[in-house]
C-alpha positions as protocol buffer text, in pm:
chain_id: "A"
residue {
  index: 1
  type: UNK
  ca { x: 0 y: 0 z: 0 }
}
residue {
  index: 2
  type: UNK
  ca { x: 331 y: 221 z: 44 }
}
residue {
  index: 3
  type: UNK
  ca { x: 466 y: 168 z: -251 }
}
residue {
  index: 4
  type: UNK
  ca { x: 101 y: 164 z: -429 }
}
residue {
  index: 5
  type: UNK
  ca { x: 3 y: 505 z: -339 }
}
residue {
  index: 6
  type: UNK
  ca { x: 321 y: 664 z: -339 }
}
residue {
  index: 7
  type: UNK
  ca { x: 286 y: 739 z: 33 }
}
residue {
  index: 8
  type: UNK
  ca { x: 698 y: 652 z: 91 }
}
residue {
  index: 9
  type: UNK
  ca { x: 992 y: 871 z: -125 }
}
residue {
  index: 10
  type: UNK
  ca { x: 1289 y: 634 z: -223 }
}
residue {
  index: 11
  type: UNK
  ca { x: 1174 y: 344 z: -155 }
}
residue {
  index: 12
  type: UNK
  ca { x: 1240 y: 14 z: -353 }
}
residue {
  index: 13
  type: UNK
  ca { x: 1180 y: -374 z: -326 }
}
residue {
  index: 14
  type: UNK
  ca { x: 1380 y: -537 z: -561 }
}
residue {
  index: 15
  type: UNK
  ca { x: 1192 y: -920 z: -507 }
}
residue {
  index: 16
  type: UNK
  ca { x: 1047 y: -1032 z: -742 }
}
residue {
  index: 17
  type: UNK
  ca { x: 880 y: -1286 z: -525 }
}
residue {
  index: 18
  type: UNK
  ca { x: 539 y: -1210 z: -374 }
}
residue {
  index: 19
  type: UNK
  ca { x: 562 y: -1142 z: 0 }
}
residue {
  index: 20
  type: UNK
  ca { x: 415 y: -1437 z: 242 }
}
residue {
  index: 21
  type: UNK
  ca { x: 50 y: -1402 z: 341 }
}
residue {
  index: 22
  type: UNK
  ca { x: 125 y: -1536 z: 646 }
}
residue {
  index: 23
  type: UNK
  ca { x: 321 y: -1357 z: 906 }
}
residue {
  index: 24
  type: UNK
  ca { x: 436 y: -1626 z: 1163 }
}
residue {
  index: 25
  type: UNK
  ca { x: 519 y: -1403 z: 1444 }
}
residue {
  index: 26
  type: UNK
  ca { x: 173 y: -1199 z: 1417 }
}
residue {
  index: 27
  type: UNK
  ca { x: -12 y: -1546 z: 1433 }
}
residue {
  index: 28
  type: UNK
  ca { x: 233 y: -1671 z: 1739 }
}
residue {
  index: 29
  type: UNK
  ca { x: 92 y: -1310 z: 1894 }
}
residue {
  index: 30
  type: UNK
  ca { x: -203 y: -1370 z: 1856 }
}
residue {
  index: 31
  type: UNK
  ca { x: -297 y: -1725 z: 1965 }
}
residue {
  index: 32
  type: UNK
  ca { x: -477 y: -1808 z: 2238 }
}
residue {
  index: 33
  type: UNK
  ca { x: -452 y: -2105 z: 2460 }
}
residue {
  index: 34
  type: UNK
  ca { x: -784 y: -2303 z: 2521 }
}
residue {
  index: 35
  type: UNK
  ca { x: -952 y: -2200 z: 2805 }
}
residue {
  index: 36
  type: UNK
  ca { x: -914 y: -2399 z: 3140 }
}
residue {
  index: 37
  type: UNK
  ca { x: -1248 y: -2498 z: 3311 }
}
residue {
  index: 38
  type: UNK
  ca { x: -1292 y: -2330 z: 3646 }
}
residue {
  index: 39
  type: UNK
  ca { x: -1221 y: -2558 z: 3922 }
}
residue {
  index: 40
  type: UNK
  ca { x: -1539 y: -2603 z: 4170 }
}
residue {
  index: 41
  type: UNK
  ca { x: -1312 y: -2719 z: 4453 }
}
residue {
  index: 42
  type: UNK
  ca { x: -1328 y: -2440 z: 4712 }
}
residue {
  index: 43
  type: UNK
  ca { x: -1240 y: -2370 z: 5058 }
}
residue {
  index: 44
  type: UNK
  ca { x: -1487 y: -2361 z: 5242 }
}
residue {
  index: 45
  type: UNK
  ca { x: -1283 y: -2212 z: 5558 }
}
residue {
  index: 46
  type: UNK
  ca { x: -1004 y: -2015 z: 5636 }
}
residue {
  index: 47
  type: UNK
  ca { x: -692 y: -2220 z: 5538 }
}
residue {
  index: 48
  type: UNK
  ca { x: -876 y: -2477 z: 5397 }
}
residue {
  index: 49
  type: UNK
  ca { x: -712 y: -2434 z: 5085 }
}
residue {
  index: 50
  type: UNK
  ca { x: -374 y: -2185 z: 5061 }
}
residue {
  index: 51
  type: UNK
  ca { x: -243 y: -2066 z: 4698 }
}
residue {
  index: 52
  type: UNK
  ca { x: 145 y: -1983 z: 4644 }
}
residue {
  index: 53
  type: UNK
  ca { x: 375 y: -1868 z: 4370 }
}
residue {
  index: 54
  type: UNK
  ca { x: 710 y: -1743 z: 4375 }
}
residue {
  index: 55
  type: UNK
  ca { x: 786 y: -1469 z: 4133 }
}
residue {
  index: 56
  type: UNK
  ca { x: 1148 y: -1286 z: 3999 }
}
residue {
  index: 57
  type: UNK
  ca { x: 1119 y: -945 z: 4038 }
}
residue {
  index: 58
  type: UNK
  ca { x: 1452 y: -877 z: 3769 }
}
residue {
  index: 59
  type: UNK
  ca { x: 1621 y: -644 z: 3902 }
}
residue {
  index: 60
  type: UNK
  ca { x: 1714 y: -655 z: 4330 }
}
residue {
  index: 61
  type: UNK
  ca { x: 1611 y: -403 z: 4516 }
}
residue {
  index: 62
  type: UNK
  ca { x: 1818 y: -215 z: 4775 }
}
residue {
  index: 63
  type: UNK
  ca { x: 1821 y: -479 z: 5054 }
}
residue {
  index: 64
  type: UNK
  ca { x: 1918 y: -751 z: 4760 }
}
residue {
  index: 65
  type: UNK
  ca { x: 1566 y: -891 z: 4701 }
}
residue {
  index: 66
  type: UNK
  ca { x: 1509 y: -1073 z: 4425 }
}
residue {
  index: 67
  type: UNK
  ca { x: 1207 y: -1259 z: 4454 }
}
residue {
  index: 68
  type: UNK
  ca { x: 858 y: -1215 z: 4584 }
}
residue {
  index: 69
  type: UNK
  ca { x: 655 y: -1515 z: 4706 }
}
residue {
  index: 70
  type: UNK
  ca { x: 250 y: -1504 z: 4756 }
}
residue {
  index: 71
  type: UNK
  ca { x: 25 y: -1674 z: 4969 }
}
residue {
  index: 72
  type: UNK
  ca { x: -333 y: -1662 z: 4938 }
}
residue {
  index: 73
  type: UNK
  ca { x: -612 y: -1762 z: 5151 }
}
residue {
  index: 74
  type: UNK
  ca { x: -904 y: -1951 z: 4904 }
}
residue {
  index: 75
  type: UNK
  ca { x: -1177 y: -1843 z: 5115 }
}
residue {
  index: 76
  type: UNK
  ca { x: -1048 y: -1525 z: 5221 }
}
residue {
  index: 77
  type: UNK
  ca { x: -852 y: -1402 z: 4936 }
}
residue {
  index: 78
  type: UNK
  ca { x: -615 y: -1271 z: 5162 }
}
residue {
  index: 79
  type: UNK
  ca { x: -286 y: -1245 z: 5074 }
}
residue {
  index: 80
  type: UNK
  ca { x: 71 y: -1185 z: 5179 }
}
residue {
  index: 81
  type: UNK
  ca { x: 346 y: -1084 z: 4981 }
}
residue {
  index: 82
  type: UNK
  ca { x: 702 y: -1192 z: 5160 }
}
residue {
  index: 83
  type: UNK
  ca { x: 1080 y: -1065 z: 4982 }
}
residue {
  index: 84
  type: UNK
  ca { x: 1301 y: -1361 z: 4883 }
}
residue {
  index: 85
  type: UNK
  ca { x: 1670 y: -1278 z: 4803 }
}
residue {
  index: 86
  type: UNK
  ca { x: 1690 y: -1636 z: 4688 }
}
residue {
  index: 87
  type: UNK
  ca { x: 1448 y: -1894 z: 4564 }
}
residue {
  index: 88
  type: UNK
  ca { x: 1595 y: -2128 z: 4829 }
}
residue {
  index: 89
  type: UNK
  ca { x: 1466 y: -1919 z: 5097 }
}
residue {
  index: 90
  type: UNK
  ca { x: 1095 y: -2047 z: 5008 }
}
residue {
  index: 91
  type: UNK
  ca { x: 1084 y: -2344 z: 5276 }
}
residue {
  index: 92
  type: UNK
  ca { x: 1175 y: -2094 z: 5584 }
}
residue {
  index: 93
  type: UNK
  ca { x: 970 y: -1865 z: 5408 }
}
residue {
  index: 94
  type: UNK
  ca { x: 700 y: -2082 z: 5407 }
}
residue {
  index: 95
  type: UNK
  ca { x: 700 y: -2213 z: 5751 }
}
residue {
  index: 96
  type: UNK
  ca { x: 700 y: -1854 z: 5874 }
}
residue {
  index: 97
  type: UNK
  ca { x: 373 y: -1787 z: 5696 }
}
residue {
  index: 98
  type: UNK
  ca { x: 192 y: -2106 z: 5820 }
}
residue {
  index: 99
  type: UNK
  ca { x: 306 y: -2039 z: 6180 }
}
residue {
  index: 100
  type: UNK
  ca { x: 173 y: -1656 z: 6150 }
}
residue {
  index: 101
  type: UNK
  ca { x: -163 y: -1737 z: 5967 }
}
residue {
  index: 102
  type: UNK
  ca { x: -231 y: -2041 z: 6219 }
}
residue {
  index: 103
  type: UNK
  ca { x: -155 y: -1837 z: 6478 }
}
residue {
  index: 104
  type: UNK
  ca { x: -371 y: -1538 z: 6328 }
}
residue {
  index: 105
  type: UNK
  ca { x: -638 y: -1762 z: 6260 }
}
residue {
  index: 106
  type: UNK
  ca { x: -590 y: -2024 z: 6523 }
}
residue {
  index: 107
  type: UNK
  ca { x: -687 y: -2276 z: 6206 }
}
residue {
  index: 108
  type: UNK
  ca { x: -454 y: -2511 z: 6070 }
}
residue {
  index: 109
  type: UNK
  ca { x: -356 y: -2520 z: 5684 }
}
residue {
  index: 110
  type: UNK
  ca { x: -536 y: -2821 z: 5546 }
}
residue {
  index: 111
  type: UNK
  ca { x: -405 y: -2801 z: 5177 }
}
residue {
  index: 112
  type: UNK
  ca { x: -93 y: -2644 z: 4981 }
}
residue {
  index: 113
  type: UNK
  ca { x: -137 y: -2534 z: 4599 }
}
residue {
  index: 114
  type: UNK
  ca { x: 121 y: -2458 z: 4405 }
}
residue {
  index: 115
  type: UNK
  ca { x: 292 y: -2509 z: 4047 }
}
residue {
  index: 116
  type: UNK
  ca { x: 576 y: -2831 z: 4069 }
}
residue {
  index: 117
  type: UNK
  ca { x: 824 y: -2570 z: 4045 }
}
residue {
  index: 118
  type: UNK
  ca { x: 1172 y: -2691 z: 4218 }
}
residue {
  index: 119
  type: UNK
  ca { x: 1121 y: -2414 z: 4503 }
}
residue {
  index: 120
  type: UNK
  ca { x: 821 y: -2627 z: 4634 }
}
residue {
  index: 121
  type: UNK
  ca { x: 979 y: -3027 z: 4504 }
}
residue {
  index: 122
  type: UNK
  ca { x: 1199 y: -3031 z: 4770 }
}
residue {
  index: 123
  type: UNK
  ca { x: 1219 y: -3380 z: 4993 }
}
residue {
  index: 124
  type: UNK
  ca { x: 1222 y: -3133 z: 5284 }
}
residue {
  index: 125
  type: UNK
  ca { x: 934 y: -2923 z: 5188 }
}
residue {
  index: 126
  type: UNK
  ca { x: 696 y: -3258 z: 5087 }
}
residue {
  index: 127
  type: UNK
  ca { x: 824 y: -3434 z: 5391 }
}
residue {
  index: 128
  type: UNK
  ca { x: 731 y: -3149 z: 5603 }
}
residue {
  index: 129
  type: UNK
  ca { x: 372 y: -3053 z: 5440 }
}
residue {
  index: 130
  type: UNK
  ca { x: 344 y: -3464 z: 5526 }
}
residue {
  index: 131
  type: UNK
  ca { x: 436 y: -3435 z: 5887 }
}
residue {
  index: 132
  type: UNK
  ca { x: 187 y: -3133 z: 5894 }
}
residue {
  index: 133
  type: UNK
  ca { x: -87 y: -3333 z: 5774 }
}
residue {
  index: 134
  type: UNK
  ca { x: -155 y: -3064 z: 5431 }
}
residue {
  index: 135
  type: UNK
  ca { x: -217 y: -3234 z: 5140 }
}
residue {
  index: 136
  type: UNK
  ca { x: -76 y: -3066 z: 4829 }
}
residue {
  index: 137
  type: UNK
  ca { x: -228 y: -2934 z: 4492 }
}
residue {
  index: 138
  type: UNK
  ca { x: -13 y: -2911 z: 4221 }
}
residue {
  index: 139
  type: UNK
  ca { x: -92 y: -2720 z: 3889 }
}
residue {
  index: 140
  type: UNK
  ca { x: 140 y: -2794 z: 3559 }
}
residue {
  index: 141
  type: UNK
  ca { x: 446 y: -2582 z: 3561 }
}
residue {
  index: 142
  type: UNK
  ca { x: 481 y: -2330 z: 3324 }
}
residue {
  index: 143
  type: UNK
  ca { x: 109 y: -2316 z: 3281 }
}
residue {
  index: 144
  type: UNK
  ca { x: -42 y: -2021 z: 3469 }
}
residue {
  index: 145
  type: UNK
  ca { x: -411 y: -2075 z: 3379 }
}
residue {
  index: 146
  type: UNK
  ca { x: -359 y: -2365 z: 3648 }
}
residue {
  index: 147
  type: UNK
  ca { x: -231 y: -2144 z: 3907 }
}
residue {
  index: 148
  type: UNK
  ca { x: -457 y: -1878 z: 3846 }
}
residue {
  index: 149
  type: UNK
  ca { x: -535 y: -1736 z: 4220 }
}
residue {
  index: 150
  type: UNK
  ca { x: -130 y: -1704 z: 4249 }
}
residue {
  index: 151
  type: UNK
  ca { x: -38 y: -1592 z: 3885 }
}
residue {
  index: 152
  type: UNK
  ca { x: -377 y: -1330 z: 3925 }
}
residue {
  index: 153
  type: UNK
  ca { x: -209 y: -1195 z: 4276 }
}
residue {
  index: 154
  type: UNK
  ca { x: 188 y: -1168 z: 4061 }
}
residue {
  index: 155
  type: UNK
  ca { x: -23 y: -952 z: 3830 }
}
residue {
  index: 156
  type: UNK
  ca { x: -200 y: -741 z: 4054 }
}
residue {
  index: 157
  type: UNK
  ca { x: 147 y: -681 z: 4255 }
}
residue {
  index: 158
  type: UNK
  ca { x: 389 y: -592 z: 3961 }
}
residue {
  index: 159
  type: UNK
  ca { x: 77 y: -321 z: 3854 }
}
């Protein structure tokens, strides 16, 4: 259309080949995966069901933060937002937030969701959400539609 109307000075395609109708890259942009069906498993009281993710935040911050890691209530929807400065630090992490919210609550967590990530795959992190009694949820890694709750609450917090 440029080069049709004139709208462009100078400019000149030497190809004789006609260009491809189909631009790859503008189709990979603009797929869409297929929807994942709601889940009708809900918590149906506080820390019944807990939600986590841990998320890379690029570039530390001035105490040398690099990671953020959520945890969200299912029935509440409340969340907490704790600073990792390294992914390893998600097991301490994590035991800190389950004795504050049991303590805040005076419930116990009954179930741990979460992508299979490595952060959450350790033997010490299942053997200790054993001892504890939680079962555990896991969504496919690398496919956020699973995770939703925790992927929604990464959004919401880099906004």
């Amino acid at each position: 259309m440029l080069i049709k109307d004139n709208l462009v000075e100078g400019l000149v395609i030497d190809s004789a080949a006609k260009p491809d109708p189909v631009c790859e890259p503008c189709l990979a942009g603009k797929m869409h995966a297929n929807p994942f069906l709601s889940s009708d498993t809900r918590a149906t009281e506080l820390l019944g069901l807990v939600h986590s993710d841990l998320h890379s935040v690029g570039t530390p911050s001035n105490g040398g933060f690099m990671y953020w890691i959520t945890f969200i209530d299912d029935l509440s929807h409340f969340k907490v937002v704790l600073p990792l400065k390294k992914k390893s630090d998600s097991f301490g992490t994590f035991k800190t937030f389950k004795a504050y919210a049991e303590n805040a609550t005076g419930m116990t967590l009954k179930s741990f969701s979460c992508d299979k990530e490595g952060k959450y795959m350790s033997k010490e992190f299942i053997d200790y959400l054993d001892e504890c009694g939680n079962t555990k949820q896991y969504t496919t890694q690398n496919r956020s539609q699973q995770n939703g709750v925790a992927e929604h609450a990464n959004r919401k917090s880099e906004e």
